[in-house]
C-alpha positions in Angstrom: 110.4 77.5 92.2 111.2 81.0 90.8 111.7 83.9 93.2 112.6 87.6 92.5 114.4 89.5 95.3 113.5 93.3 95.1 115.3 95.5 97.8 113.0 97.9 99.7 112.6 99.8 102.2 111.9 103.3 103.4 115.5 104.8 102.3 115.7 102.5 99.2 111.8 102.7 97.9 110.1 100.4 95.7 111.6 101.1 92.5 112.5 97.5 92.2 109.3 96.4 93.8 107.6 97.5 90.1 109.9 96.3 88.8 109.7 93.0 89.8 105.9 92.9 89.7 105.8 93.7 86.3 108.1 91.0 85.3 106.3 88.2 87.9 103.2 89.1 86.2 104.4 88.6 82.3 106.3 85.0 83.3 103.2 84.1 85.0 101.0 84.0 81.3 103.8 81.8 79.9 102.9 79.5 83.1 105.9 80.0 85.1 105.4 80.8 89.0 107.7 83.0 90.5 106.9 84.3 93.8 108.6 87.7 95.3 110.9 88.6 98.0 111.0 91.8 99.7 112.7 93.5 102.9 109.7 95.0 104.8 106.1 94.3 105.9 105.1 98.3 103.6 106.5 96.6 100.6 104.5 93.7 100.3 101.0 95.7 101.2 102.2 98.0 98.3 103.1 95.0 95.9 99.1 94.1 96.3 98.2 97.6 94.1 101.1 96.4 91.3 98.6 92.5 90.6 101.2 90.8 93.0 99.0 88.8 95.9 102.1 86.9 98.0 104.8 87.7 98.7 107.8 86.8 101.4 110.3 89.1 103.8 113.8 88.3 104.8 115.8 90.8 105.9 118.8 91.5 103.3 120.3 89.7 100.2 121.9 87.5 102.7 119.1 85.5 103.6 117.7 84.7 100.1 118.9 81.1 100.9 116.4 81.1 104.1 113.4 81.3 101.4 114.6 79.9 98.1 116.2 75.9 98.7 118.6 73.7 96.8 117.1 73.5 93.1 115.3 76.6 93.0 116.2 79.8 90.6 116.6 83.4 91.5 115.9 86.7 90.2 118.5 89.2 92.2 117.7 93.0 91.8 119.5 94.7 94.6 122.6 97.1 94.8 123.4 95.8 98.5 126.8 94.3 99.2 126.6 90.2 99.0 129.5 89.4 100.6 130.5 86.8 98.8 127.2 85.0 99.1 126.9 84.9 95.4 129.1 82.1 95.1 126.8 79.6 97.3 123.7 81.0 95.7 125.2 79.9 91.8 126.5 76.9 93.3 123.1 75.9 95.2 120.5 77.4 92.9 119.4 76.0 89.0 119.6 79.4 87.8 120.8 83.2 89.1 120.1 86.0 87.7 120.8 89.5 88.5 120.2 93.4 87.2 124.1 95.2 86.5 125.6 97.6 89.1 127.3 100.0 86.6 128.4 100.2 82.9 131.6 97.6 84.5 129.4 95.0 85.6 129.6 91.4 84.1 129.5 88.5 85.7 131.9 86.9 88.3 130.0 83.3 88.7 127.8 81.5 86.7 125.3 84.0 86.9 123.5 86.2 84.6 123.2 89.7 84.2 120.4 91.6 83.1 122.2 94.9 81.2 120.9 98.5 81.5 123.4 99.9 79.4 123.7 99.4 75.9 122.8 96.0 75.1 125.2 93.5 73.9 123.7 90.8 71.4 121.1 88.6 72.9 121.8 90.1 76.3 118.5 90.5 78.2 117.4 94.0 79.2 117.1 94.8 83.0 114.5 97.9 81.7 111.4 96.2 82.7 108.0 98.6 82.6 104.6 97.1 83.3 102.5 95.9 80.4 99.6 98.5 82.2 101.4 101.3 80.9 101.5 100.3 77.3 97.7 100.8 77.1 96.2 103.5 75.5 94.6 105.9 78.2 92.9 109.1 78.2 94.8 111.8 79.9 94.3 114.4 82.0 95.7 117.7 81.6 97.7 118.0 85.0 101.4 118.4 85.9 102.2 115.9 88.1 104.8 115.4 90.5 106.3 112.6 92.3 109.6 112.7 93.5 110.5 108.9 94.8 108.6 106.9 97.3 110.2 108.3 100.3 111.5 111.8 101.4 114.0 110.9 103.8 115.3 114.3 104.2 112.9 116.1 103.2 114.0 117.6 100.1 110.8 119.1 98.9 110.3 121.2 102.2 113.8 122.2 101.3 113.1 123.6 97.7 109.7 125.2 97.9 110.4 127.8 96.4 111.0 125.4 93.3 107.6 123.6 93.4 105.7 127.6 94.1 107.1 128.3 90.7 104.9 125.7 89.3 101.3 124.7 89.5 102.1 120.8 90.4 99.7 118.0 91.7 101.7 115.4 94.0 101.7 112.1 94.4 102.4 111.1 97.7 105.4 108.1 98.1 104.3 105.3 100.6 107.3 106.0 102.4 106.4 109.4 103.5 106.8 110.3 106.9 103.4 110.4 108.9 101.4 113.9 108.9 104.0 114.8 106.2 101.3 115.9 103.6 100.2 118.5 106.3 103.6 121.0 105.6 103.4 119.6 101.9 99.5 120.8 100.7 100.5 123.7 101.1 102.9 123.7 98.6 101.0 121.7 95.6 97.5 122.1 94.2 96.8 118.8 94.9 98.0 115.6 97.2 97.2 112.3 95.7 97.6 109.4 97.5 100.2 106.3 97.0 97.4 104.1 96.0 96.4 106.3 93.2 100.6 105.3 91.6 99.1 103.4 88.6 95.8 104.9 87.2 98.0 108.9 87.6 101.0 107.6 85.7 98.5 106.2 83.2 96.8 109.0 82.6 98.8 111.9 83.6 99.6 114.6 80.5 103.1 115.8 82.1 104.8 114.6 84.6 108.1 115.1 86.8 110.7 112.7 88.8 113.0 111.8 90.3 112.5 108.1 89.5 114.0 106.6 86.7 111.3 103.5 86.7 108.5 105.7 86.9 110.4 107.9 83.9 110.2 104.8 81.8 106.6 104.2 82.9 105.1 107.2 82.3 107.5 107.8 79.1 105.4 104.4 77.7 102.1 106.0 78.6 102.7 108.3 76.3 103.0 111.5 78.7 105.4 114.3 78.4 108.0 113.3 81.2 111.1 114.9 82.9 113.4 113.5 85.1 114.7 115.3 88.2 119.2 114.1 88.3 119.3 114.4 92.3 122.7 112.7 91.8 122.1 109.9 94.0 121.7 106.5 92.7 119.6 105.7 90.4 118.1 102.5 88.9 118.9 103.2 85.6 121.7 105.6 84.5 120.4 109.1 83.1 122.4 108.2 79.5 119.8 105.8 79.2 116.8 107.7 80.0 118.2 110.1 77.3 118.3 107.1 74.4 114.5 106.8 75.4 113.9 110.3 74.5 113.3 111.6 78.5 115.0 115.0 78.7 117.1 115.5 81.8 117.3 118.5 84.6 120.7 118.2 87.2 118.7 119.2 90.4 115.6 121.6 91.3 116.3 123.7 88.3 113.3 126.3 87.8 114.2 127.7 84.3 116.0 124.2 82.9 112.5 122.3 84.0 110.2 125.2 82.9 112.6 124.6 78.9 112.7 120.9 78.9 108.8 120.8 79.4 107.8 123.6 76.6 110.4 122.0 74.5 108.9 119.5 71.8 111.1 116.0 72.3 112.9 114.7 69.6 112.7 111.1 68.4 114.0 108.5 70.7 117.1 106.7 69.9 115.0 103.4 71.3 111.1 103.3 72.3 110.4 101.2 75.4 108.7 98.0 74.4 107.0 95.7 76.3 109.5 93.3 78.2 110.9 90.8 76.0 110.9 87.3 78.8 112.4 85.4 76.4 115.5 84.5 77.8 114.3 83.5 80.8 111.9 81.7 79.9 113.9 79.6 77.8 116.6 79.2 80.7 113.5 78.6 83.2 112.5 75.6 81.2 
């Protein structure tokens, strides 16, 4: 058995939740099974809008080996600290995979790392976007907003006067606190619900966030797209989101984000192409 570990929750969000579904869902038309792991009971409702019907919970990277058993191979895509467990898991497992911390990262085991930065020969790419968002859609003329999937502090509240500047529609993250959208419809045109994630990243004209995964997804739907730098960590490092042609905005900027989305983009150094599985395939089998 195959199983991909995505770590969520409500301060982490499900960044590597779409990930992961994207990449379960292209190994599974090459006829491999890989069945996904994920921290909380939220998680696995949401992974039921991205095409993924099972899923399993444990509660950190710790526990993989309470779910995946002698023989089996795993998909890692977490930042958390292991402590160590990595060793047991490429001594136990047929196969390990996992997605690079930083530009230092290599492996330490017997593992394998999936690269975000610049790609080394026959490395394989940790920038996974879903297949969905490679179709060509129709799209509506809105400025969309979606920050991340959760709002732990409460940063829009806190920049208002950044979103009145703008006539935005928001999509709502499924981590938002309860009765949050009460202080926040005030603020946007429109609330759009977390459900809605898919079929408004599709067909959205412009949108803005603070995600890098939904950057790359909405950047392969073919919308004009700007990504928010918060400064915090991010999934995929902001150099790279430049190579794809995503202009860049340090922080709730008003004049900087009203520029980079009247300004025409320039060619991208790489397009985002559909995820090549190769490689794992071939180490799969």
């Amino acid at each position: 058995m195959l199983y991909y570990y995505a770590h969520t929750g409500h301060k982490v969000g499900l960044e590597r939740l779409r990930r992961g579904a994207a990449l379960i869902k292209r190994v599974a038309r090459e006829g491999i099974v890989c069945r996904l792991i994920v921290n909380d009971f939220r998680a696995g409702l949401c992974a039921r809008e991205y095409g993924i019907g099972e899923y399993v919970t444990i509660e950190t990277v710790q526990d993989i080996d309470a779910i995946a058993v002698k023989g089996d191979s795993i998909i890692i895509d977490s930042d958390e600290n292991e402590h160590g467990r990595l060793v047991k898991y490429c001594a136990d497992f047929e196969q390990v995979w996992r997605f690079e911390h930083d530009a230092k990262d290599s492996a330490v085991h017997e593992e394998i790392v999936l690269k975000t930065t610049p790609l080394e020969e026959g490395s394989p790419s940790a920038v996974i976007v879903d297949d969905a968002y490679f179709e060509v859609q129709e799209k509506e003329d809105r400025l969309l907003f979606f920050l991340q999937d959760m709002d732990y502090d409460k940063s829009i509240l806190g920049h208002r006067a950044f979103f009145e500047a703008f006539e935005m529609e928001l999509l709502l993250g499924s981590y938002f606190f309860v009765k949050y959208e009460h202080d926040l419809e005030k603020i946007f045109s429109s609330l759009h619900e977390p459900e809605m994630y898919t079929r408004l990243i599709q067909r959205s004209k412009n949108i803005v966030t603070a995600s890098a995964q939904t950057a790359l997804e909405a950047k392969a739907a073919g919308a004009n797209v700007l990504f928010i730098d918060l400064k915090k960590a991010s999934l995929y490092p902001v150099e790279l989101l430049k190579n794809y042609g995503i202009p860049t905005v340090e922080g709730f900027d008003i004049e900087r984000v009203k520029t980079g989305l009247n300004t025409p983009v320039t060619s991208p150094q790489r397009v985002i192409e559909p995820f090549n599985i190769n490689k794992i395939v071939q180490k799969y089998q």
